[in-house]
C-alpha positions as CSV (number, residue, x, y, z in Angstrom):
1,X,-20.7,-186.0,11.8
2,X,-23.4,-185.8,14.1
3,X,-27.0,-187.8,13.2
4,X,-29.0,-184.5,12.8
5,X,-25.7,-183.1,10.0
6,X,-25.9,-187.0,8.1
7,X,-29.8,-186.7,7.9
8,X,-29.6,-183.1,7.0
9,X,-27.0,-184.1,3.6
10,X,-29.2,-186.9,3.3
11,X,-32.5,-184.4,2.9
12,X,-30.6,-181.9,0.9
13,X,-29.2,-184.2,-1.6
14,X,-32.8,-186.2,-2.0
15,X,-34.5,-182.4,-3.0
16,X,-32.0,-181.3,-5.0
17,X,-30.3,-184.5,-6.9
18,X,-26.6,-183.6,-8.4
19,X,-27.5,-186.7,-11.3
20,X,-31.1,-187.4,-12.1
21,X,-33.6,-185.1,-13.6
22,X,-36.8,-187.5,-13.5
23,X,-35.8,-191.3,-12.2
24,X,-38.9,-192.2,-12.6
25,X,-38.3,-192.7,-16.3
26,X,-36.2,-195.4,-15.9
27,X,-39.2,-197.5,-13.6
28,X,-39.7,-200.5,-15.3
29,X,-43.6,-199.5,-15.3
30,X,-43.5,-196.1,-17.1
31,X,-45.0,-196.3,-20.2
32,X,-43.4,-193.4,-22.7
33,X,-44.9,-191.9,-25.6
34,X,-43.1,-193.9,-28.3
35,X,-41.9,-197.3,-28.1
36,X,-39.0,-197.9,-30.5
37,X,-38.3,-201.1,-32.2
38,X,-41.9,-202.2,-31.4
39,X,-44.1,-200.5,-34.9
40,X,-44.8,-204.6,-35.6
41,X,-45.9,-205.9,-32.8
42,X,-47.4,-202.3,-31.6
43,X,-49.7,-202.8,-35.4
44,X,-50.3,-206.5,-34.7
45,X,-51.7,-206.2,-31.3
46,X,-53.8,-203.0,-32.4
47,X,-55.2,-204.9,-35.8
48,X,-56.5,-207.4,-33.7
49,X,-58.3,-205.9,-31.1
50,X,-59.4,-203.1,-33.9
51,X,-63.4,-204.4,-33.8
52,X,-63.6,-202.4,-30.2
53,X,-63.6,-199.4,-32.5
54,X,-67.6,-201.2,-33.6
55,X,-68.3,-202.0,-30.2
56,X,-67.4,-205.7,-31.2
57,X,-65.2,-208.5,-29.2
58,X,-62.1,-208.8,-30.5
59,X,-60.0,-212.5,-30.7
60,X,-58.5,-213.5,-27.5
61,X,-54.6,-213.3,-27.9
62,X,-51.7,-214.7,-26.1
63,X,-48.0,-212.8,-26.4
64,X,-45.5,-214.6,-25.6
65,X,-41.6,-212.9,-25.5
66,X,-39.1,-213.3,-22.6
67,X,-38.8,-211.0,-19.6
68,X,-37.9,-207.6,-20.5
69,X,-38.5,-207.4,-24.2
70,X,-42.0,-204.9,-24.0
71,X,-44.9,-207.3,-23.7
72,X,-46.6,-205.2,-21.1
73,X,-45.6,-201.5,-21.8
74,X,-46.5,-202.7,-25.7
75,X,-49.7,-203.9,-24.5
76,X,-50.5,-200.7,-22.4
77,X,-49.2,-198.2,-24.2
78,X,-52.0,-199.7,-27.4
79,X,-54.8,-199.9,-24.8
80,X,-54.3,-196.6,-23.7
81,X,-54.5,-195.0,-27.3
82,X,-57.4,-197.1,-27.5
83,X,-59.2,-195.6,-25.2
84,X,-58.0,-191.8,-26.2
85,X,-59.4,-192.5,-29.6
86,X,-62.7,-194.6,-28.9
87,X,-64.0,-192.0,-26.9
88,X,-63.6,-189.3,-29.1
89,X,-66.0,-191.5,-31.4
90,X,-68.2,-192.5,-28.6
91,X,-67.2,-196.1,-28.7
92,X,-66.3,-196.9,-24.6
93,X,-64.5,-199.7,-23.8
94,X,-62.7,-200.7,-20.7
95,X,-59.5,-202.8,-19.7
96,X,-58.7,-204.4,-16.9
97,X,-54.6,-205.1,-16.1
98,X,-54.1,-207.9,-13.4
99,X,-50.6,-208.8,-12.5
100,X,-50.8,-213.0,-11.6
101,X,-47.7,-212.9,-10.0
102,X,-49.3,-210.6,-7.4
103,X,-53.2,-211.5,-7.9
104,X,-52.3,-215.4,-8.2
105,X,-55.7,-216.9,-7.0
106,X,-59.0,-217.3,-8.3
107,X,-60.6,-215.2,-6.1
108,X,-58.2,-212.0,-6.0
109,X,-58.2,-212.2,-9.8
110,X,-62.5,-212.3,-9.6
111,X,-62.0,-209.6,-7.3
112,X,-59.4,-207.1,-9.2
113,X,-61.5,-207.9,-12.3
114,X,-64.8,-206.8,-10.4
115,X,-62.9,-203.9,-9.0
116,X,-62.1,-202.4,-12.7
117,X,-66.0,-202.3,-13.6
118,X,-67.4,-200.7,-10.8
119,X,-68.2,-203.9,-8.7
120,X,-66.8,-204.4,-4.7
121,X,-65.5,-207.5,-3.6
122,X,-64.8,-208.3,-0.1
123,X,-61.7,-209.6,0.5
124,X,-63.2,-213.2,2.0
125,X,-67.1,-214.5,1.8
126,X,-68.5,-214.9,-1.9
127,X,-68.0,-218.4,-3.5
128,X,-66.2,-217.5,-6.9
129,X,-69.5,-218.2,-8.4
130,X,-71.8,-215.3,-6.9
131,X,-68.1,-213.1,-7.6
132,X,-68.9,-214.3,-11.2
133,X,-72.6,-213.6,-11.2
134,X,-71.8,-210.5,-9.8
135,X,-69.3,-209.6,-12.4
136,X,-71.6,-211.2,-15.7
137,X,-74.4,-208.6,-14.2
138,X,-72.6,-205.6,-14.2
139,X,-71.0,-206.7,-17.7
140,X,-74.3,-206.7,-19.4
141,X,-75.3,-203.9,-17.7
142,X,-72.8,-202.0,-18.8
143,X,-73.1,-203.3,-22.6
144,X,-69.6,-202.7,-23.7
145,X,-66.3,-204.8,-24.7
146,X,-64.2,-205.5,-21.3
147,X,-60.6,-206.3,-22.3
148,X,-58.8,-208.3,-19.6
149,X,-55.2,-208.9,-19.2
150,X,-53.5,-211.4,-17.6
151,X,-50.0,-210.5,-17.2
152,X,-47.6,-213.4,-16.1
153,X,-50.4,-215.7,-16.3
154,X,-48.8,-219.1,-16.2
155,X,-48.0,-217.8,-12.5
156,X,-51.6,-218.1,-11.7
157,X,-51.9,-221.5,-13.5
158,X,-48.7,-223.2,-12.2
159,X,-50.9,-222.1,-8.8
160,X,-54.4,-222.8,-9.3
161,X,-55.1,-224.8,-12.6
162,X,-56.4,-223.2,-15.7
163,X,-60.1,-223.7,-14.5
164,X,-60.3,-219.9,-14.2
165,X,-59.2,-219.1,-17.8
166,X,-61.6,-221.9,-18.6
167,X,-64.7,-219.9,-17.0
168,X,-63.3,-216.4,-18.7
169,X,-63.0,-218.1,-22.0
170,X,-66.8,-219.3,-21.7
171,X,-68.6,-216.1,-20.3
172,X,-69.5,-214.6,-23.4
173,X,-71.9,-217.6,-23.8
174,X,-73.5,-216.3,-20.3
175,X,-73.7,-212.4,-21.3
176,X,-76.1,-210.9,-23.5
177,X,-74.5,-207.2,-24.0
178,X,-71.6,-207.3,-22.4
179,X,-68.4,-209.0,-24.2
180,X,-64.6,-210.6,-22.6
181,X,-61.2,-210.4,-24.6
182,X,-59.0,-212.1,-23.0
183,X,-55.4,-211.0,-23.4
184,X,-52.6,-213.7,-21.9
185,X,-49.0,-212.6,-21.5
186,X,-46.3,-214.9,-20.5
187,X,-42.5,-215.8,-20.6
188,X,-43.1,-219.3,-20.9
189,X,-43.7,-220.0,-24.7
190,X,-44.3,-223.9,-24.3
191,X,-47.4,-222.4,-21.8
192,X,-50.0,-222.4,-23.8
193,X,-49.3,-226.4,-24.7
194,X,-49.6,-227.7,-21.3
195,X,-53.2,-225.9,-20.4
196,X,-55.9,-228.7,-20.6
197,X,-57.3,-228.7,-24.7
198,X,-61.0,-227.3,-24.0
199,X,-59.0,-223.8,-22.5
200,X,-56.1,-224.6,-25.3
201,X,-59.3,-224.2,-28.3
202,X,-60.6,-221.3,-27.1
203,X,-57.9,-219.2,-25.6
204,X,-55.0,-219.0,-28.0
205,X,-57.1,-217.6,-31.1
206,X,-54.2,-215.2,-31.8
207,X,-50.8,-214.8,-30.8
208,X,-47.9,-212.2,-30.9
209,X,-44.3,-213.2,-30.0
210,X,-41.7,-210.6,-28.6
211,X,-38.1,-211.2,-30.0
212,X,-35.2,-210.3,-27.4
213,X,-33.9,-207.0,-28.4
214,X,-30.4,-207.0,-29.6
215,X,-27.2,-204.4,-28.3
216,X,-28.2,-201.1,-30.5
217,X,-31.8,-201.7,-29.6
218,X,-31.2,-201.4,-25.8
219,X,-28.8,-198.8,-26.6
220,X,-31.2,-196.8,-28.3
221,X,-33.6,-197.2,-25.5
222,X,-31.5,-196.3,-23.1
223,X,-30.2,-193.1,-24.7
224,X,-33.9,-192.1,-25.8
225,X,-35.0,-192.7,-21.7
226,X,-31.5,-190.8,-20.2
227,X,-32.3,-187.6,-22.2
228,X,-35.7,-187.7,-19.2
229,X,-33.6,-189.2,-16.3
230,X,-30.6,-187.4,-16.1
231,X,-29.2,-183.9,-15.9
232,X,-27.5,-183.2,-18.7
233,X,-23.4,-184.1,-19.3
234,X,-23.7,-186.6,-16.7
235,X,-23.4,-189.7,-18.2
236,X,-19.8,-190.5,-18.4
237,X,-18.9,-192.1,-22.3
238,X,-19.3,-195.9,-22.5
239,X,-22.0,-196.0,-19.6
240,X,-25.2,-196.3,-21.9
241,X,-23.1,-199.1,-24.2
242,X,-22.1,-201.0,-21.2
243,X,-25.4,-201.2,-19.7
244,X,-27.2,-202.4,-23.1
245,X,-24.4,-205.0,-23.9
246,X,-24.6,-206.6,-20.0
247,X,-28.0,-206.6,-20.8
248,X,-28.0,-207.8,-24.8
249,X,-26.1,-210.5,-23.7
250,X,-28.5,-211.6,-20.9
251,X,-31.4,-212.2,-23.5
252,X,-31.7,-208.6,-24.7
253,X,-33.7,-207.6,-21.6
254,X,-34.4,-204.2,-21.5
255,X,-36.1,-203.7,-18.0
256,X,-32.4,-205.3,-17.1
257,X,-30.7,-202.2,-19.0
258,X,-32.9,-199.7,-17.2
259,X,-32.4,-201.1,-14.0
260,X,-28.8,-201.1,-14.2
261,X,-28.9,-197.6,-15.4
262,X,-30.9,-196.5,-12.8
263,X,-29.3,-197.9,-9.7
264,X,-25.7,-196.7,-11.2
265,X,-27.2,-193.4,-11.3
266,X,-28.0,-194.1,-7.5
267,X,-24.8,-195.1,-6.4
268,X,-23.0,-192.2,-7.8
269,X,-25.5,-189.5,-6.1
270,X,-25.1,-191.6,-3.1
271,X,-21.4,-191.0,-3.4
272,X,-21.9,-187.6,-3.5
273,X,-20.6,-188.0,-6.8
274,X,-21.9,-185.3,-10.1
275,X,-21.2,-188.0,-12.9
276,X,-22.0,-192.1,-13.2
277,X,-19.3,-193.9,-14.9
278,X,-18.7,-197.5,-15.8
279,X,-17.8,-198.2,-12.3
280,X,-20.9,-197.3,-11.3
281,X,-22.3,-199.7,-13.9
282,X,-19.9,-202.5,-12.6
283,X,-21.2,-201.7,-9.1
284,X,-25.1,-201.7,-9.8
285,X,-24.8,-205.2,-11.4
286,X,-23.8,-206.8,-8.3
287,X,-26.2,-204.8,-6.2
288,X,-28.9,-205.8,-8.2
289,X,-27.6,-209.5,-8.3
290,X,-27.7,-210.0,-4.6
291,X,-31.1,-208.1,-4.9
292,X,-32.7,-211.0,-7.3
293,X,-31.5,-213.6,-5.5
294,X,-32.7,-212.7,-2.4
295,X,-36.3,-211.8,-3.7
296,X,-36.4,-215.7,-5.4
297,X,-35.2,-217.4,-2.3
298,X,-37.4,-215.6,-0.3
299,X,-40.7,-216.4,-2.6
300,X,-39.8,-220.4,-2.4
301,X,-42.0,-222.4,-0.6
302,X,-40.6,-223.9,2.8
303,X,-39.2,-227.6,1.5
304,X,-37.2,-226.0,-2.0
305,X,-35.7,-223.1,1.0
306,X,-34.4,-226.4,3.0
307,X,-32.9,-227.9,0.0
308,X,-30.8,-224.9,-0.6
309,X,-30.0,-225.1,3.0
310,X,-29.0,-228.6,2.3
311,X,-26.3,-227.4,-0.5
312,X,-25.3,-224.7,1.8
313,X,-24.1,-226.4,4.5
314,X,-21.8,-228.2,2.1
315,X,-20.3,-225.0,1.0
316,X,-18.6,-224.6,-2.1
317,X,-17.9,-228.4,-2.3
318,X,-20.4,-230.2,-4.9
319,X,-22.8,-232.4,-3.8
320,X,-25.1,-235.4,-5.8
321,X,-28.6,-235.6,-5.7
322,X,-28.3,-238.5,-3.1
323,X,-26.6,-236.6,-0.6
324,X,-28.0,-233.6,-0.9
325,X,-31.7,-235.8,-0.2
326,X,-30.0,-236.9,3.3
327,X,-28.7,-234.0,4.3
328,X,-32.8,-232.5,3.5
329,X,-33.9,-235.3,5.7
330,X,-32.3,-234.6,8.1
331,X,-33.1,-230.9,8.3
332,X,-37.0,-232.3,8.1
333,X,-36.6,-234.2,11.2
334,X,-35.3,-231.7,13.2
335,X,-37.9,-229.9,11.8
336,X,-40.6,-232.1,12.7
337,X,-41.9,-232.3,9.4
338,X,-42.4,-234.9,6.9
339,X,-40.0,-235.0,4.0
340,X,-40.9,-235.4,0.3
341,X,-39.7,-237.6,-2.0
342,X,-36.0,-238.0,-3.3
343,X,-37.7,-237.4,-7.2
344,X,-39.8,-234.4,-5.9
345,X,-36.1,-233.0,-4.3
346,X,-34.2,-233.9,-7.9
347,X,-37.3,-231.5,-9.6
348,X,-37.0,-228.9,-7.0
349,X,-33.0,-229.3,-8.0
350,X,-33.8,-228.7,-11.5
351,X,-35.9,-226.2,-10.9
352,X,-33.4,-224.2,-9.0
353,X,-31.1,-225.0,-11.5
354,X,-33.6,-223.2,-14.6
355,X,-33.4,-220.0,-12.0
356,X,-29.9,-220.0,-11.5
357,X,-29.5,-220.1,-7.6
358,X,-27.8,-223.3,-8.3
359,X,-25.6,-225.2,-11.0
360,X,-26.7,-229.1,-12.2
361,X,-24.0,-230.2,-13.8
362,X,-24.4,-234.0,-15.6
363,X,-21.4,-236.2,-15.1
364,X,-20.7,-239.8,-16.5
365,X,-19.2,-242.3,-14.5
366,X,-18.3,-245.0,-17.0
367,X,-20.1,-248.3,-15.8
368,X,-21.1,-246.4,-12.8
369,X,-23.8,-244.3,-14.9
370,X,-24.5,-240.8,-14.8
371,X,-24.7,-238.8,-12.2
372,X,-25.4,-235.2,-11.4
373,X,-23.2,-232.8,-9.3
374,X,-25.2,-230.2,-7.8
375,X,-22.9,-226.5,-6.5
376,X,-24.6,-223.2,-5.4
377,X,-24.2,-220.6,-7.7
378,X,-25.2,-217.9,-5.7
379,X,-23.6,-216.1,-2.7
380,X,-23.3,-217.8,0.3
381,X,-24.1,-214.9,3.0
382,X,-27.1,-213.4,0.5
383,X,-28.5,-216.7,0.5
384,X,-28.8,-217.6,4.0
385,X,-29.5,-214.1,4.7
386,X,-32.5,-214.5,2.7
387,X,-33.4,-217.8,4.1
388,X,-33.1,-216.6,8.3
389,X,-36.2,-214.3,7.1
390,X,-38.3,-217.5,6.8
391,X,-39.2,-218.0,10.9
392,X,-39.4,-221.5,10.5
393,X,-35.8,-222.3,9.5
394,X,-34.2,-219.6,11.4
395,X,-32.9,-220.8,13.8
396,X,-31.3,-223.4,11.6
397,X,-29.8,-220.8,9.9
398,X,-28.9,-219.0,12.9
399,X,-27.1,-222.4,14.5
400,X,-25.0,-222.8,11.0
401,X,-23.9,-219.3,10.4
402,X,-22.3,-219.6,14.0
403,X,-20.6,-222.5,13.2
């Protein structure tokens, strides 16, 4: 086939698609009309931010829940009937969503906040103080309750200290109309314990925690959200059941489930084909595996990249936490950079470890002691193809892959 006949099927099968009716329902941010399996958390989260209906502040709240269990589309989906039904009763409020894993500094927080009432902030210039004056001004000019919500807060935190939630949890002392909820989502449930105890007293007034969902949850989900996505009769038997049991058993994510039955769906009108089956299923889990990987390695910072360079280079043989610190030290000199410490490498081990990328194991060596065996558990080409992307280890990478 020529180039012009390949981009030709290409254009004809992305008008006319043989399998999906709307993908867009399976996006991890589309927010349907009902959430199922959600009524208590759904009339939790409403009852407590309920005074907006008098113009009042509500309780700051913190919901905690692992990934993939509905924090955020719960928490939209509530605000957005909120504001359907306050302004039929003339009762304006306003919400602000900021995503910390995207917005994770002070200022571009300060600046998205600003954004949502009306207020712009350049992108560099203002000491977070004016950016605060700035926003306290328009809040009492405005004389209405300002919900804001800090999704995958503890993000911003592990970043740049809680000194921010601190000044957010105080500014209703500063305003004299206007009034701040603020509304903390996280996967971390132990989060809340480690912020300093003036931020602890004043920002966890209420909380909400999201259990995983379970196999016939997901599988309800899924089936409720393919009646939107696909055309109808193409969804072989089994395929919904599969997805929500790889998922069910992976902490009852269901973003997981909708991912997977998304990118099957993909793969089989890629392949031309008119119906996803379970192979398709099979085959969108290790797409999207190599896909998560990648996107971690390539968020690490530079020192936790060259200690996964240090394990690959040992290939599929196990290494300790000693020589796994040589090997890094030796990548930092012909690097030209200082290394850090042989503890800070055994947390950055542990913390690749708690993400999966590698495998920790604790062994005991009788009068020897313990001792931990350290093996990638990730794939070797997706990892280093991640890591060449980084320019200043690539040609490290480069020099090893030719080996």
């Amino acid at each position: 086939m020529s180039i012009d006949d390949i981009f030709k099927r290409l254009i004809e099968r992305s008008l006319s698609s043989a399998v999906f009716k709307d993908r867009e329902v399976l996006r991890p941010d589309y927010i349907p009309n009902e959430l199922p399996h959600r009524d208590e958390e759904i009339s939790k989260i409403s009852s407590i931010l309920a005074p907006i209906f008098r113009g009042e502040r509500p309780s700051n709240i913190f919901i905690y829940g692992l990934t993939g269990t509905g924090k955020t589309a719960v928490v939209k989906y509530v605000l957005i009937k909120f504001e359907e039904y306050t302004a039929k009763i003339e009762k304006p409020f306003k919400y602000s969503y900021i995503n910390c894993r995207y917005d994770d500094t002070t200022y571009r927080v300060l600046a998205r906040l600003a954004d949502s009432i009306g207020i712009k902030i350049p992108f560099t210039g203002l000491s977070t103080s004016e950016v605060f004056r700035r926003i306290i001004n328009a809040l009492d000019g405005l004389g209405i309750p300002l919900v804001v919500i800090l999704d995958e807060v503890d993000s911003l935190v592990k970043k740049c200290g809680d000194e921010l939630l601190y000044r957010l949890t105080r500014i209703n002392e500063e305003l004299k109309r206007g009034k701040i909820t603020i509304l903390g989502i996280t996967n971390d449930v132990n989060f809340i314990e480690r912020l300093d105890p003036r931020v602890k007293s004043s920002l966890g007034e209420e909380e909400v925690i999201f259990p995983p969902y379970d196999a016939l949850q997901l599988e309800d989900i899924l089936s409720r959200r393919a009646v939107k996505a696909f055309k109808p009769d193409v969804l072989e038997d089994g395929v919904i059941s599969l997805c929500a049991s790889i998922a069910a058993k992976e902490h009852g994510d269901a973003r997981r489930a909708l991912e997977l039955l998304r990118v099957a769906g993909e793969i089989a009108e890629r392949e031309g084909k008119s119906k996803v089956s379970k192979e398709h299923v099979f085959s969108a889990r290790m797409e999207i595996e190599k896909d998560r990987v990648a996107e971690v390695i390539k968020t690490l910072p530079l020192h936790s990249k060259l200690v996964l360079l240090s394990l690959a280079i040992s290939g599929n043989e196990s290494k300790t936490t000693g020589d796994t610190y040589n090997t890094y030290r030796e990548l930092c000199r012909s690097l030209g950079i200082d290394p850090v410490t042989q503890r800070r490498v055994s947390d950055i081990l542990s913390e690749l470890d708690m993400v999966g990328i590698i495998n920790a194991k604790v062994i005991n060596r009788g009068r020897y002691g313990k001792t931990r065996l350290i093996s990638l558990n990730a794939d070797l080409n997706t990892l280093l193809k991640a890591l060449k992307e980084d320019e200043r280890i690539e040609n490290i990478v480069k020099n090893f892959r030719s080996r």
